[in-house]
FISEVO-786838 format. One record per atom (N, C-alpha, C): residue in one letter; x, y, z. Coordinates in Angstrom, 3 decimals. Layout:
REM residues N
NODE   code          u          v          w
NODE      a          X          Y          Z
...
//
This chain:
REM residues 86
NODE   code          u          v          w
NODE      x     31.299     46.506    -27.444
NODE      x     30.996     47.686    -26.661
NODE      x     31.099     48.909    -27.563
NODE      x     30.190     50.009    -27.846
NODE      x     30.355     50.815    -28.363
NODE      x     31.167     52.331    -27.843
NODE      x     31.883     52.854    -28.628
NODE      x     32.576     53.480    -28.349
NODE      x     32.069     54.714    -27.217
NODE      x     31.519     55.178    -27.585
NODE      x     30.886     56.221    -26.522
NODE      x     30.262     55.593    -25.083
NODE      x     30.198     54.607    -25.155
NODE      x     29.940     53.797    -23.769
NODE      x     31.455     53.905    -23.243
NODE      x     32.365     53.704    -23.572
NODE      x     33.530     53.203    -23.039
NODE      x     34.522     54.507    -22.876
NODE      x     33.759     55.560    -23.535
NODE      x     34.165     57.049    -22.956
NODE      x     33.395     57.588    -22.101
NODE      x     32.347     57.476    -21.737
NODE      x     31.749     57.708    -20.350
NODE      x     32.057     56.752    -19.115
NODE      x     32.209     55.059    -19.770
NODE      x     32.802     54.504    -18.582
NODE      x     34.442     55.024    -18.226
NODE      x     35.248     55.312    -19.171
NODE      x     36.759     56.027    -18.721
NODE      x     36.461     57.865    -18.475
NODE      x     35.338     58.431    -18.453
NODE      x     35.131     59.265    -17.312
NODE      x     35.242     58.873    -16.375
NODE      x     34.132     58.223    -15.894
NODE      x     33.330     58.555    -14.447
NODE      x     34.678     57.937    -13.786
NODE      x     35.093     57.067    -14.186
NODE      x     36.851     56.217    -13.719
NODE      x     37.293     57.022    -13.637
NODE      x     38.206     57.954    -14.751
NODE      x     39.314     59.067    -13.844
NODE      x     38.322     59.939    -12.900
NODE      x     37.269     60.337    -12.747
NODE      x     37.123     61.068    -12.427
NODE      x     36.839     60.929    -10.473
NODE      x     36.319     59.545    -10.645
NODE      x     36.390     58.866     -9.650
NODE      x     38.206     58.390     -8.839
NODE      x     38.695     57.627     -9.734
NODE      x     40.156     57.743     -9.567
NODE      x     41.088     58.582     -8.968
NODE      x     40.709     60.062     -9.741
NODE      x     41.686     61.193     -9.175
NODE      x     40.619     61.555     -7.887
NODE      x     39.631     61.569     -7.736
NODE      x     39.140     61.948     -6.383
NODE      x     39.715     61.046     -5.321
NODE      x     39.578     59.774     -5.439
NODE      x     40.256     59.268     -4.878
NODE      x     42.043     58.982     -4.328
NODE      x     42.432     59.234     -5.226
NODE      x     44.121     59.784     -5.219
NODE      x     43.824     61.110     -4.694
NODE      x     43.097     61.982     -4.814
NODE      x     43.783     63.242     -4.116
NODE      x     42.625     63.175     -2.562
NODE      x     42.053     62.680     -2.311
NODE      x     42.054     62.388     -0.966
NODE      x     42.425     61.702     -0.065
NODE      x     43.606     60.308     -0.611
NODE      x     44.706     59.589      0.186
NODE      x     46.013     60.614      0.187
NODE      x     45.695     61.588     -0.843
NODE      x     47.133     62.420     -0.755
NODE      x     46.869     63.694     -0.048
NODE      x     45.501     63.874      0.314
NODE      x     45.812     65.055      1.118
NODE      x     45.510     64.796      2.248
NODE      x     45.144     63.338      2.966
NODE      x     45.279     63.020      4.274
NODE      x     46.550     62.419      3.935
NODE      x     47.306     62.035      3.390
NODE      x     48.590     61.917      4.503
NODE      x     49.802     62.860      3.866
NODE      x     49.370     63.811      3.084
NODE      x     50.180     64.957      3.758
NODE      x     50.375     66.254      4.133
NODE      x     48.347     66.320      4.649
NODE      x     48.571     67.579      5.720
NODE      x     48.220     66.898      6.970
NODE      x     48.339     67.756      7.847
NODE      x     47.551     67.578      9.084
NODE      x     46.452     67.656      9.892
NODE      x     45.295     68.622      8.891
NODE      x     44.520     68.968      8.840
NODE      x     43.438     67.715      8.464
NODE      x     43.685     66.935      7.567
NODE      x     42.570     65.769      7.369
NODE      x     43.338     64.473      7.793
NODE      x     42.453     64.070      8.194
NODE      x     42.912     62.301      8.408
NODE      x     41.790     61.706      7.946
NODE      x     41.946     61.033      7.009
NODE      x     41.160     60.025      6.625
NODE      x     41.299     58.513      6.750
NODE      x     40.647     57.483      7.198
NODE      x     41.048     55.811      6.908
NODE      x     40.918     55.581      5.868
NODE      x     41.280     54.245      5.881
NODE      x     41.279     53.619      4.339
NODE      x     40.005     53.446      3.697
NODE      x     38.929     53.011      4.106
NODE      x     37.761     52.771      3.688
NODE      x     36.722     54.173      3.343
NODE      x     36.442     54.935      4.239
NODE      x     36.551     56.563      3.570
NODE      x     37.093     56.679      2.433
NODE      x     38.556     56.530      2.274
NODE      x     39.373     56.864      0.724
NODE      x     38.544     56.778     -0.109
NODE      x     38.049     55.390     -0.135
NODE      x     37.553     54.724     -1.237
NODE      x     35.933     55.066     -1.478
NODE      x     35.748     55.727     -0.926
NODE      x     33.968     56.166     -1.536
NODE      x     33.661     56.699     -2.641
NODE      x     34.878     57.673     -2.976
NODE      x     34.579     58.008     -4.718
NODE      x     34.356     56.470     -5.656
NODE      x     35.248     55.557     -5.299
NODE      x     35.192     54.126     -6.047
NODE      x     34.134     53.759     -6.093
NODE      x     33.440     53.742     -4.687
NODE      x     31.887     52.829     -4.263
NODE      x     31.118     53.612     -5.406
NODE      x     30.871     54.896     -5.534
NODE      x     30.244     55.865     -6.816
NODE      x     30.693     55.454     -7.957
NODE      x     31.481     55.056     -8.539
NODE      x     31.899     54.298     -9.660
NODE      x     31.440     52.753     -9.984
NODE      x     31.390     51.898     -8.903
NODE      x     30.629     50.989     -8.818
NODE      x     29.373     50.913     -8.654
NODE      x     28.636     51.707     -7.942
NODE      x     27.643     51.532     -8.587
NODE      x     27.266     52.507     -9.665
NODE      x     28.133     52.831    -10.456
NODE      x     27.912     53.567    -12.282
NODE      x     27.714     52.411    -12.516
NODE      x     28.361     51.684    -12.657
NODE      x     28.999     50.245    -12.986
NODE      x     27.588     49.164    -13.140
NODE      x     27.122     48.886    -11.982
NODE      x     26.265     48.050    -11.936
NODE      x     25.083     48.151    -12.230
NODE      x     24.922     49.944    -12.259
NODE      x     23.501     50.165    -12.186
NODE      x     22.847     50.341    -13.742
NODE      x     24.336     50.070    -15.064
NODE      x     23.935     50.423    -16.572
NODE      x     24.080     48.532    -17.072
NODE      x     22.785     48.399    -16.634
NODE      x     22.195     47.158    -17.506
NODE      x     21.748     47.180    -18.421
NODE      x     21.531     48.354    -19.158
NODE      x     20.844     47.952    -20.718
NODE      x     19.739     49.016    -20.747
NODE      x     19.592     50.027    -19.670
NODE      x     18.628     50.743    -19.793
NODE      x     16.959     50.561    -19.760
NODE      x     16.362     51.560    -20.006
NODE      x     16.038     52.720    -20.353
NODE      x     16.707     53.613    -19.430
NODE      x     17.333     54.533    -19.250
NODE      x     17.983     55.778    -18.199
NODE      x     17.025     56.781    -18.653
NODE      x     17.365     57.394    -17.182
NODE      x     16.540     58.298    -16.827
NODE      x     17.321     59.713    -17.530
NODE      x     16.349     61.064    -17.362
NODE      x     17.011     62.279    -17.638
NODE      x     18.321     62.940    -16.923
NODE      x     18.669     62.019    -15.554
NODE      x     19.675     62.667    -14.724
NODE      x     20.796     61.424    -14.810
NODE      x     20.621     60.052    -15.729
NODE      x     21.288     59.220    -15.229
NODE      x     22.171     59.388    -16.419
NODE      x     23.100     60.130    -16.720
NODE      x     24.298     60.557    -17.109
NODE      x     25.671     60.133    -16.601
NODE      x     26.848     60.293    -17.525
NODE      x     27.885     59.885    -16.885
NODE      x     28.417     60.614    -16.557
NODE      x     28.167     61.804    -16.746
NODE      x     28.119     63.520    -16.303
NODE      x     28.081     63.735    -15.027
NODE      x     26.761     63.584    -14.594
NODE      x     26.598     63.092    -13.038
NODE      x     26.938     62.513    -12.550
NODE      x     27.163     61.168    -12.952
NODE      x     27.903     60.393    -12.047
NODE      x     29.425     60.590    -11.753
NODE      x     30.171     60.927    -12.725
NODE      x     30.982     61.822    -12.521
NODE      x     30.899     62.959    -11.388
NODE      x     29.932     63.813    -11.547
NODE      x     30.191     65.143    -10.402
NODE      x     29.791     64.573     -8.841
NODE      x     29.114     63.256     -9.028
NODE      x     28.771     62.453     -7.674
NODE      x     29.528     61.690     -7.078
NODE      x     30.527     61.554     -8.095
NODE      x     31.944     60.842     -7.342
NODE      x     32.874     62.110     -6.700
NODE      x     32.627     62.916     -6.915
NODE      x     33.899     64.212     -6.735
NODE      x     32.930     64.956     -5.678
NODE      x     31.603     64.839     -5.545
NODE      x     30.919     65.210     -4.251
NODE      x     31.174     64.627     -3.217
NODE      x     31.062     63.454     -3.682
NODE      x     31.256     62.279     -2.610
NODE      x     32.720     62.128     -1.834
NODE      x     33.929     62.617     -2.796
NODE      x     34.888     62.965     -2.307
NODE      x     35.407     63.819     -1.543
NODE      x     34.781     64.977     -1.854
NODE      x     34.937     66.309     -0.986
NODE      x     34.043     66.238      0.419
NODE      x     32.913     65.696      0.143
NODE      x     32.199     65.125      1.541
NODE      x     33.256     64.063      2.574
NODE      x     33.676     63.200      2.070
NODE      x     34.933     62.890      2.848
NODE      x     35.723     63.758      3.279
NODE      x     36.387     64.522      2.409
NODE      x     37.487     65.275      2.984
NODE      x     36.626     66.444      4.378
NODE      x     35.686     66.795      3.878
NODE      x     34.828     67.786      4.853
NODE      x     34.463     67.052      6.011
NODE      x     34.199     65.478      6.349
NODE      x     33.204     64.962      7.013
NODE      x     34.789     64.682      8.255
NODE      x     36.095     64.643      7.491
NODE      x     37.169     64.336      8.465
NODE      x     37.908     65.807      9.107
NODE      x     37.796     66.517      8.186
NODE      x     37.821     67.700      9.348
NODE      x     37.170     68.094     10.037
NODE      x     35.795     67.774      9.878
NODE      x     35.209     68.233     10.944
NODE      x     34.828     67.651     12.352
NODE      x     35.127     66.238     12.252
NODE      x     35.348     65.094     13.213
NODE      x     36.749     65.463     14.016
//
């Protein structure tokens, strides 16, 4: 595996990761969001498919680990938004 592969795959991971840790931690300890368990985990599902979808290429101009990165932390905050407002 070449090195710069395996620093974009340990992006989009923390970046996915801490979205995920800080939206099990801020539903259970405000009162303001409640989230379930499966919600939690949608930043992950965005990481998985980073995951599955880098077979060997050709990638596109947007298919970055950049993005996929800021699409896990969208995807997170859309949780946190989609349970307060429910």
């Amino acid at each position: 595996m070449e090195i710069e592969r395996a620093r974009e795959d340990a992006l989009v991971a923390a970046v996915a990761g801490a979205t995920t840790v800080a939206v099990a931690l801020l539903s259970s300890f405000t009162a303001v969001v409640s989230v379930a368990t499966l919600p939690t985990l949608a930043p992950l599902a965005v990481y998985a498919s980073y995951l599955f979808s880098r077979k060997g290429g050709p990638y596109g101009a947007f298919d970055t680990a950049r993005n996929w990165a800021i699409a896990s932390a969208v995807v997170g905050a859309l949780t946190l938004l989609a349970s307060v407002v429910s």
